[in-house]
C-alpha positions in Angstrom: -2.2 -6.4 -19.2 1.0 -6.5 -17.4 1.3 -4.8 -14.1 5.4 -3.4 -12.5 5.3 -3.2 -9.2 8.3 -1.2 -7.3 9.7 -2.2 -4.1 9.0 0.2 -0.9 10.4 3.8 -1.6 10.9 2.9 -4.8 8.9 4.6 -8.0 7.7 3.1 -11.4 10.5 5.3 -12.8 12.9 2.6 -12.4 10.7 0.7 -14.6 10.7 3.2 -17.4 12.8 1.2 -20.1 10.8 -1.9 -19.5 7.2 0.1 -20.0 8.3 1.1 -23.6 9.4 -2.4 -24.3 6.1 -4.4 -23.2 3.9 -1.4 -24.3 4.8 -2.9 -28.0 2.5 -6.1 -26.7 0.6 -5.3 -23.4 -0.9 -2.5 -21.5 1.2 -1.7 -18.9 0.5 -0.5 -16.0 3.5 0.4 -13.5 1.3 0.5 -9.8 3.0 2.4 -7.1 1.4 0.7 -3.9 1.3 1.5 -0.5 4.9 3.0 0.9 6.1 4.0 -2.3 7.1 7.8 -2.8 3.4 9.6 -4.1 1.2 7.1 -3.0 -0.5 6.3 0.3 1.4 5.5 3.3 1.7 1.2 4.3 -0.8 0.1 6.1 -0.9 -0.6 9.6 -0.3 -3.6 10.2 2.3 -4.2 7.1 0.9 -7.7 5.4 2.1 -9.1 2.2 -2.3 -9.6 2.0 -3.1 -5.8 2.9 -0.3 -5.2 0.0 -1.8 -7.5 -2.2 -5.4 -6.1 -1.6 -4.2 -2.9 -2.8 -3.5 -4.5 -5.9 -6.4 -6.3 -6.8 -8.4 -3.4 -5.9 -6.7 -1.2 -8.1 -6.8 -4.1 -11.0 -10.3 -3.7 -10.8 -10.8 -0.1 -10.7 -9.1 -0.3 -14.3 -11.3 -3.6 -15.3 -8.1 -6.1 -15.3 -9.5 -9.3 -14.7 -6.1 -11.2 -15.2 -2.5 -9.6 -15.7 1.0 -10.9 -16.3 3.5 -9.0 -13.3 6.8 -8.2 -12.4 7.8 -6.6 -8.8 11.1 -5.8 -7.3 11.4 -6.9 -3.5 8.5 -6.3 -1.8 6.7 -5.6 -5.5 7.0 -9.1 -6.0 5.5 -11.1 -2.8 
Protein backbone atom coordinates (compact mmCIF):
# COMPACT_ATOMS: atom_id res chain seq x y z
CA UNK A 1 0.00 0.00 0.00
CA UNK A 2 1.05 3.48 -0.18
CA UNK A 3 -0.88 6.00 1.69
CA UNK A 4 -0.90 10.42 0.34
CA UNK A 5 -1.49 12.39 3.00
CA UNK A 6 -2.52 16.24 2.27
CA UNK A 7 -1.54 19.07 4.42
CA UNK A 8 -4.37 20.98 6.53
CA UNK A 9 -7.12 22.42 4.06
CA UNK A 10 -5.70 20.77 1.58
CA UNK A 11 -7.60 17.61 -0.44
CA UNK A 12 -6.23 14.32 -2.02
CA UNK A 13 -7.06 16.15 -5.28
CA UNK A 14 -3.72 17.63 -5.42
CA UNK A 15 -2.44 14.16 -5.31
CA UNK A 16 -4.42 13.06 -8.35
CA UNK A 17 -1.47 12.65 -11.04
CA UNK A 18 0.57 10.77 -8.51
CA UNK A 19 -2.46 8.12 -7.66
CA UNK A 20 -2.51 7.07 -11.31
CA UNK A 21 1.15 6.76 -11.41
CA UNK A 22 1.70 4.36 -8.18
CA UNK A 23 -1.73 2.71 -8.82
CA UNK A 24 0.49 0.80 -11.73
CA UNK A 25 2.43 -0.90 -8.50
CA UNK A 26 0.50 -0.19 -5.14
CA UNK A 27 -2.86 0.39 -3.73
CA UNK A 28 -3.11 3.81 -3.04
CA UNK A 29 -4.85 5.20 -0.72
CA UNK A 30 -4.96 9.26 -0.63
CA UNK A 31 -6.32 9.75 3.38
CA UNK A 32 -7.80 13.16 4.06
CA UNK A 33 -7.17 13.43 7.96
CA UNK A 34 -8.38 15.56 10.42
CA UNK A 35 -8.69 19.50 9.26
CA UNK A 36 -8.74 18.69 5.72
CA UNK A 37 -11.87 20.04 3.56
CA UNK A 38 -14.65 16.76 4.01
CA UNK A 39 -13.31 15.23 6.77
CA UNK A 40 -13.63 15.67 10.53
CA UNK A 41 -12.57 18.79 12.18
CA UNK A 42 -8.59 18.67 14.11
CA UNK A 43 -8.76 17.58 17.22
CA UNK A 44 -8.59 19.44 20.22
CA UNK A 45 -5.66 19.59 21.34
CA UNK A 46 -3.72 19.68 17.77
CA UNK A 47 -0.80 16.70 18.24
CA UNK A 48 1.26 15.48 15.51
CA UNK A 49 0.19 11.88 17.83
CA UNK A 50 -3.73 12.59 17.73
CA UNK A 51 -2.89 13.14 13.78
CA UNK A 52 -1.02 10.17 13.55
CA UNK A 53 -3.68 8.06 15.56
CA UNK A 54 -6.09 9.00 12.93
CA UNK A 55 -3.92 7.32 10.63
CA UNK A 56 -3.16 4.13 11.95
CA UNK A 57 -6.74 3.73 12.82
CA UNK A 58 -7.78 4.25 9.45
CA UNK A 59 -4.82 1.83 8.20
CA UNK A 60 -6.47 -0.71 10.01
CA UNK A 61 -10.06 -0.21 9.27
CA UNK A 62 -8.73 -1.07 5.55
CA UNK A 63 -6.41 -4.13 7.00
CA UNK A 64 -2.93 -2.22 6.08
CA UNK A 65 -0.52 -3.66 8.32
CA UNK A 66 2.58 -1.72 6.70
CA UNK A 67 2.42 1.14 3.94
CA UNK A 68 4.97 3.17 1.99
CA UNK A 69 3.76 7.32 2.51
CA UNK A 70 4.03 10.56 1.18
CA UNK A 71 2.49 13.77 3.06
CA UNK A 72 2.72 17.43 2.25
CA UNK A 73 3.34 19.72 5.40
CA UNK A 74 1.56 18.61 8.10
CA UNK A 75 0.69 15.23 5.93
CA UNK A 76 4.15 14.39 6.46
CA UNK A 77 5.01 14.70 10.38
Amino acid sequence: AFLLLPGTNQTHDLFRRQIEALARRFRVIAIEPPGCPGSAPLPDPVTVERLAESIAATMDALGIARAHGYGIHLGNK
